[in-house]
C-alpha positions as CSV (number, residue, x, y, z in Angstrom):
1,X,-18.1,40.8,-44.4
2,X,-15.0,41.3,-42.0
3,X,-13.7,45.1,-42.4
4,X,-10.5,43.9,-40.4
5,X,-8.7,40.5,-40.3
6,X,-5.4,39.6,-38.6
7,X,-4.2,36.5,-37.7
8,X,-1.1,34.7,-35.8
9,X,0.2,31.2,-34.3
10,X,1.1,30.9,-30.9
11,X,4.3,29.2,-29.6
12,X,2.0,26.7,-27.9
13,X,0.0,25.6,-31.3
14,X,-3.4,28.5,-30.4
15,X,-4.4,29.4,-33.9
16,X,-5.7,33.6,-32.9
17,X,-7.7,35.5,-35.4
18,X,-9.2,39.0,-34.6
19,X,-11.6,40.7,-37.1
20,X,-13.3,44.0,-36.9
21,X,-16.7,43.0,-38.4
22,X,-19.8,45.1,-39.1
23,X,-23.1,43.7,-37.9
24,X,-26.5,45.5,-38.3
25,X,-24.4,48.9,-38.8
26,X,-22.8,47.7,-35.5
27,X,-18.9,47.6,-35.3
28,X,-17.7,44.3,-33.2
29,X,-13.9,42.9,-32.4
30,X,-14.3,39.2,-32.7
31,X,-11.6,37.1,-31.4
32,X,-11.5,33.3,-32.5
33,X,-9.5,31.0,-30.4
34,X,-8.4,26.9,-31.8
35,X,-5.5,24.9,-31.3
36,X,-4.5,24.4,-35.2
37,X,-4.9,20.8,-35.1
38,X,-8.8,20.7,-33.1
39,X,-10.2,19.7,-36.2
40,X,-8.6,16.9,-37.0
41,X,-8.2,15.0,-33.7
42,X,-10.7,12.8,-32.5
43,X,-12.9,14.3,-28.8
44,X,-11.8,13.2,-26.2
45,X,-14.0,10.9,-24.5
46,X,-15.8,9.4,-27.2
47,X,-17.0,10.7,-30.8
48,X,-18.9,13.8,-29.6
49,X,-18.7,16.9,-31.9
50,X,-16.5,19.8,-30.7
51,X,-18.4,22.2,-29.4
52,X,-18.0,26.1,-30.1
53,X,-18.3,28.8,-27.6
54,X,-19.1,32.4,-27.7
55,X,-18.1,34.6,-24.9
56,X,-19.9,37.4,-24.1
57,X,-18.0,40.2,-21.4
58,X,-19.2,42.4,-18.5
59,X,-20.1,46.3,-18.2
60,X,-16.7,48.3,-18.7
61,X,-14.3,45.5,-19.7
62,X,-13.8,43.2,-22.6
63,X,-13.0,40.3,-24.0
64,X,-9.6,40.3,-22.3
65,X,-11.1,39.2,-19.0
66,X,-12.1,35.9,-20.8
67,X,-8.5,35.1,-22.9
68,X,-7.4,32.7,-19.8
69,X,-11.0,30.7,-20.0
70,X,-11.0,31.0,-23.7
71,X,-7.2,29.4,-24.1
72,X,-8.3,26.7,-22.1
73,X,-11.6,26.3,-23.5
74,X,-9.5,26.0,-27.6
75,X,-8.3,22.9,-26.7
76,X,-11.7,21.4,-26.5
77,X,-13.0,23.3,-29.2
78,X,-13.2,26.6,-31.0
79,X,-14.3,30.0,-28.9
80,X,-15.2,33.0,-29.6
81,X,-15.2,36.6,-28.2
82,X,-17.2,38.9,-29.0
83,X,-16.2,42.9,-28.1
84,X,-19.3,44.8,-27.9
85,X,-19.8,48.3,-29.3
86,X,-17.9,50.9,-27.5
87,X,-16.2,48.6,-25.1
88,X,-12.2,48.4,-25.5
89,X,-11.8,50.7,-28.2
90,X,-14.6,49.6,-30.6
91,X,-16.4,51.6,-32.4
92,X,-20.2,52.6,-31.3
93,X,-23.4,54.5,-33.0
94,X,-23.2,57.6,-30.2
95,X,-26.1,55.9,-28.8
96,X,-26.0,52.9,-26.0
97,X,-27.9,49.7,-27.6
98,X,-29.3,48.2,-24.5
99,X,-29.3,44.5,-23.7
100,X,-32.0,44.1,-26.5
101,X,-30.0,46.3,-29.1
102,X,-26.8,44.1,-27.9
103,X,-28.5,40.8,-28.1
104,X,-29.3,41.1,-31.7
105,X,-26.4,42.3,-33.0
106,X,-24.5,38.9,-31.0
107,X,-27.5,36.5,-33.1
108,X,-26.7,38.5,-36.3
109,X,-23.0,38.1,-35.6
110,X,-23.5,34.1,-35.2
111,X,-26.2,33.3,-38.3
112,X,-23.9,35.3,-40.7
113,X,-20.9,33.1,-39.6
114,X,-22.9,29.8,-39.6
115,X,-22.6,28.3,-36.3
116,X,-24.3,25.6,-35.4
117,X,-25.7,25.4,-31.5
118,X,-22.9,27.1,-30.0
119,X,-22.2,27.5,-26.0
120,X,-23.6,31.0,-25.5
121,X,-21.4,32.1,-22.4
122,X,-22.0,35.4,-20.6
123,X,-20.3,37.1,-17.7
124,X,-21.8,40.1,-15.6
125,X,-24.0,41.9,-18.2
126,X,-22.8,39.5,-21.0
127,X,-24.9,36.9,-19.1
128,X,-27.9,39.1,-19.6
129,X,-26.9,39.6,-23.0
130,X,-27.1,35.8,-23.1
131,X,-30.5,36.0,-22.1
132,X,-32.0,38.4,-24.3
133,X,-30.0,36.9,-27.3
134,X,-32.3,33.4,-26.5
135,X,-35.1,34.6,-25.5
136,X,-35.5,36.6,-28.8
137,X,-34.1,33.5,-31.2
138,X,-34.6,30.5,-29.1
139,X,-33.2,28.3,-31.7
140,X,-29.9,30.1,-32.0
141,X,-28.4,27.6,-29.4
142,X,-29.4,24.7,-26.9
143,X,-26.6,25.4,-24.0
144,X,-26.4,28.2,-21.9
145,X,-23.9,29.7,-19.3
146,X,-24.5,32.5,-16.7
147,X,-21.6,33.6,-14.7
148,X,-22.4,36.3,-11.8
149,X,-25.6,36.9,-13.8
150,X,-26.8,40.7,-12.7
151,X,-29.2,42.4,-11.4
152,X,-30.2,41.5,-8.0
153,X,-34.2,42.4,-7.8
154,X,-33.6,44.0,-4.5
155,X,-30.3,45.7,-5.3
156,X,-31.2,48.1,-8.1
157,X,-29.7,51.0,-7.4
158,X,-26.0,52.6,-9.5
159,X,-24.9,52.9,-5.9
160,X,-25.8,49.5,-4.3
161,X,-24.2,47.9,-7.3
162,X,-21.0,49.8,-6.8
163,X,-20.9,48.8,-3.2
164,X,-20.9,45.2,-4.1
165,X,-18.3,45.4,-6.9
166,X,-16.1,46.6,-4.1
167,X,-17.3,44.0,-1.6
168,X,-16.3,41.4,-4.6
169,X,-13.1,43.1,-5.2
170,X,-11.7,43.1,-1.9
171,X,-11.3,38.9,-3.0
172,X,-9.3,39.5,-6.0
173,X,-5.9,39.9,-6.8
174,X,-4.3,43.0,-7.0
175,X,-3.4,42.4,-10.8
176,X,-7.2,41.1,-11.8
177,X,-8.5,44.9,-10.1
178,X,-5.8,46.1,-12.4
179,X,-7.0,44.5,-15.1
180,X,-10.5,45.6,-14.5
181,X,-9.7,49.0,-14.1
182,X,-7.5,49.4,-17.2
183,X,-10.6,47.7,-19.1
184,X,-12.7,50.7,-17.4
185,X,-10.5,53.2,-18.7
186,X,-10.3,51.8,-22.1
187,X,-13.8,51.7,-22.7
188,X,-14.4,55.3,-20.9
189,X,-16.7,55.8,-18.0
190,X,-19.1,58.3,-20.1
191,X,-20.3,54.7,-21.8
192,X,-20.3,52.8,-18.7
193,X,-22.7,55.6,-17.4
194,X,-24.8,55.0,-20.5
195,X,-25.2,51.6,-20.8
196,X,-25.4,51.2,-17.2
197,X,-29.6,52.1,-16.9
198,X,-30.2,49.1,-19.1
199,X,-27.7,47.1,-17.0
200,X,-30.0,47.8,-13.9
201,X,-33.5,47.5,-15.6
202,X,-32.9,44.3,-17.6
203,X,-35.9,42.5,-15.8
204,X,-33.4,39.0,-16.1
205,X,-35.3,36.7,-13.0
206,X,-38.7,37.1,-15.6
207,X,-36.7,37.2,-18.7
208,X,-34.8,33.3,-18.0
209,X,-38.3,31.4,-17.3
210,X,-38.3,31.7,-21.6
211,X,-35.3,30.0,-22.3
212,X,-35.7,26.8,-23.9
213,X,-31.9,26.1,-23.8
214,X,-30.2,24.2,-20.7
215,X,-28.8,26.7,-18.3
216,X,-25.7,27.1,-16.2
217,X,-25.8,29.2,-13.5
218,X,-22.5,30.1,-12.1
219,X,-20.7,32.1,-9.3
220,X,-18.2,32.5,-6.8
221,X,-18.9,32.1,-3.0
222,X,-17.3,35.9,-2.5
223,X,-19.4,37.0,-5.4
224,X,-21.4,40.1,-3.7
225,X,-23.0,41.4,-7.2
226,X,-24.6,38.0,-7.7
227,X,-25.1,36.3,-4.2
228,X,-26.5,32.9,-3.8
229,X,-30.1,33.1,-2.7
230,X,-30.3,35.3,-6.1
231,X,-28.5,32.9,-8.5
232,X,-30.4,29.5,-7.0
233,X,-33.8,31.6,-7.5
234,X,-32.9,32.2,-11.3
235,X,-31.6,28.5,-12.0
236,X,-34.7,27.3,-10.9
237,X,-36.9,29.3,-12.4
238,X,-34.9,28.2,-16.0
239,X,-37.4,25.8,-17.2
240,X,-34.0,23.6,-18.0
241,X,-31.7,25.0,-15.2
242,X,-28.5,23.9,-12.9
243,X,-26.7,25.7,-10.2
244,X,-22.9,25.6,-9.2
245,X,-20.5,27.4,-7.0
246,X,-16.6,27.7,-7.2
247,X,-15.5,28.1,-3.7
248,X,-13.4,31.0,-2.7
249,X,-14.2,32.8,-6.2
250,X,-15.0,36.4,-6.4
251,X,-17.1,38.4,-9.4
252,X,-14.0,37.4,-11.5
253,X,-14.9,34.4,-11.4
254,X,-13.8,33.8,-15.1
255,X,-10.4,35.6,-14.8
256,X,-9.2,34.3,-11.6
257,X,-10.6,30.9,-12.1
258,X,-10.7,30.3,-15.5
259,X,-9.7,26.6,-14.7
260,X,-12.7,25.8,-12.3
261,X,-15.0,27.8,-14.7
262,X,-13.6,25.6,-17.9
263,X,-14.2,22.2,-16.1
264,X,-17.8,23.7,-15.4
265,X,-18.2,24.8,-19.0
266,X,-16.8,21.7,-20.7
267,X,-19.0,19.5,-18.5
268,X,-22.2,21.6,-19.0
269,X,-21.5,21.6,-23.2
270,X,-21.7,17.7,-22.7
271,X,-24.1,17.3,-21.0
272,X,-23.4,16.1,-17.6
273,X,-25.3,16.7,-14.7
274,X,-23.6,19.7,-13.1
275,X,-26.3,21.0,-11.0
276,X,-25.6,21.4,-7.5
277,X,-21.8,21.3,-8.1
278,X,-19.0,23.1,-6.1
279,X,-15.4,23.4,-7.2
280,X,-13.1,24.4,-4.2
281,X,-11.0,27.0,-6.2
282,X,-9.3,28.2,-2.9
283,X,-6.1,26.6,-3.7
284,X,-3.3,27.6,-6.0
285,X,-4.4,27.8,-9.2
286,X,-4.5,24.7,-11.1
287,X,-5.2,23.6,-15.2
288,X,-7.8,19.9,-14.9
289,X,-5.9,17.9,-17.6
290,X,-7.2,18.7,-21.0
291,X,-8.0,22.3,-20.5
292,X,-4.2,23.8,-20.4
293,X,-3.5,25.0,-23.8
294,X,0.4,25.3,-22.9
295,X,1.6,29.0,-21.5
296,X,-1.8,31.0,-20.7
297,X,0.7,33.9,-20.8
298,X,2.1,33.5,-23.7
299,X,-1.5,33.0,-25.4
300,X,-2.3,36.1,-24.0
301,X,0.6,37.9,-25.2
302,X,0.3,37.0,-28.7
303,X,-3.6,37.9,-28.4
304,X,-2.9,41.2,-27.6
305,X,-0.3,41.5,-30.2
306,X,-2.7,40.7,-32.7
307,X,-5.5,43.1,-30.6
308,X,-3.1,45.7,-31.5
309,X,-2.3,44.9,-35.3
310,X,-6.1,45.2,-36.0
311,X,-6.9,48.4,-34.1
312,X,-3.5,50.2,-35.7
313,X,-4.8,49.0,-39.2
314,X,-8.4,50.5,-38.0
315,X,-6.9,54.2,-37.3
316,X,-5.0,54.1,-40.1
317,X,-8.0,54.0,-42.3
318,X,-9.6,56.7,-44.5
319,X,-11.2,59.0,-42.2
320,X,-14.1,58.9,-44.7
321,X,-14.6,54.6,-43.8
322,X,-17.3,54.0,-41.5
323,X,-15.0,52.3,-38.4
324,X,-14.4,56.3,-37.8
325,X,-18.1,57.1,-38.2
């Protein structure tokens, strides 16, 4: 049952809800994204059934990084963000789940709301989330997307890895490393340091020849944590997988790009062949018709707004409730 539940209309019609929900003892933020009327238009393109996303984030940050993407994606469908335990300010059990501890709580999270197929989307360690989720409940969903999809086999070191963040960063905007390192700071680096070992052992290159679901494989050319030779050799060994590139994109892909990425998504929720593709993202940033969901700023801004009501209404509760366990 949600613990929390806050909602609010944006000026530009994006219905936001955030709950604080409770999931195998687990505490999770989940964000749902919709503009109001999605359910009653007709698809565009023909009578195909709206799809539903769930985004999963990277090590240290939240689902923050993925409110651009996710404002987009509403206006195809409804999306989801999940934040993980003890990332952002939610709670956690003192003791790091892993990716397999993480994965289950995500496909107990999406049977006890009732989604049907949905687009499992995962960024940085949420991709490896993504993986482990399907691997251990195949039929949860048929569509998969991996975005800058860690660990490089011959890169497993806390220090190589840190190298390559700052090889990737050094392609991003000044305000996406301050977002980054705000989301850091939130989450604390004593968790990152915890979580990290199972970020680096998570076997992912044996783990994706399970997955029965189509696969997206997905990076930026400037992406230094996931470079190409490692994210062609994991799409192909996906029994059902496809490859593409956004040009001039960095590990923030999502953030930076979230319009490229969308287009990528969208296509790969429908089915069409998307393997092989390459966006050239090196341009000024631009919103394909049908993904802008009006102001991405102001979506933002009312997101956090509501962020907020739900984590005031969380410390404000009895210290003896379990969101302060």
């Amino acid at each position: 049952m949600p613990r929390l539940d806050r909602a609010k209309l944006a000026p530009n019609g994006l219905d936001i809800r955030i709950q604080r929900r409770r999931v195998r003892g687990e505490f999770l933020r989940v964000w749902r994204m919709r503009v109001d009327d999605a359910d009653q238009r007709p698809p565009s393109g023909g009578a195909v059934p709206r799809p539903t996303f769930v985004l999963l984030h990277g090590l240290g940050v939240s689902s923050s990084y993925f409110e651009p993407l996710a404002a987009a994606l509403a206006r195809e469908g409804t999306v989801h963000l999940l934040d993980l335990p003890g990332f952002d300010g939610v709670p956690h059990g003192g003791h790091p789940l892993g990716i397999d501890g993480f994965a289950e709580v995500v496909a107990a999270w999406v049977r006890s709301e009732g989604l049907t197929d949905p687009v499992l989307v995962g960024h940085s360690m949420g991709a490896q989330v993504v993986v482990e989720t399907l691997v251990r409940h195949p039929d949860l969903a048929t569509r998969a997307v991996l975005i800058g999809p860690p660990v490089n086999a011959s890169e497993r070191s806390p220090m190589r890895q840190v190298l390559r963040l700052a090889q990737s960063s050094l392609h991003e905007s000044f305000g996406t490393r301050r977002a980054a390192i705000a989301g850091y700071l939130r989450c604390g680096p004593h968790w990152v340091l915890r979580v990290l070992p199972a970020l680096l052992n998570y076997p992912i290159e044996e783990k994706v020849r399970s997955l029965r679901a189509r696969t997206l494989v997905l990076r930026g050319t400037w992406d230094h944590v996931a470079p190409q030779d490692w994210t062609t050799s994991l799409a192909a060994a996906c029994p059902r997988g496809a490859h593409a590139v956004i040009e001039g994109a960095s590990h923030a892909v999502v953030y930076e790009h979230f319009a490229e990425v969308g287009v990528l998504v969208l296509a790969h929720a429908r089915g069409d062949a998307v393997d092989g593709a390459r966006l050239d993202g090196r341009g000024p940033a631009a919103e394909p018709d049908g993904l802008a969901v009006g102001t991405v700023e102001d979506a933002r801004q009312v997101a956090q707004e509501v962020a907020d009501e739900v984590d005031d209404a969380a410390a404000d509760a009895p210290a003896s409730d379990p969101a302060h366990r």
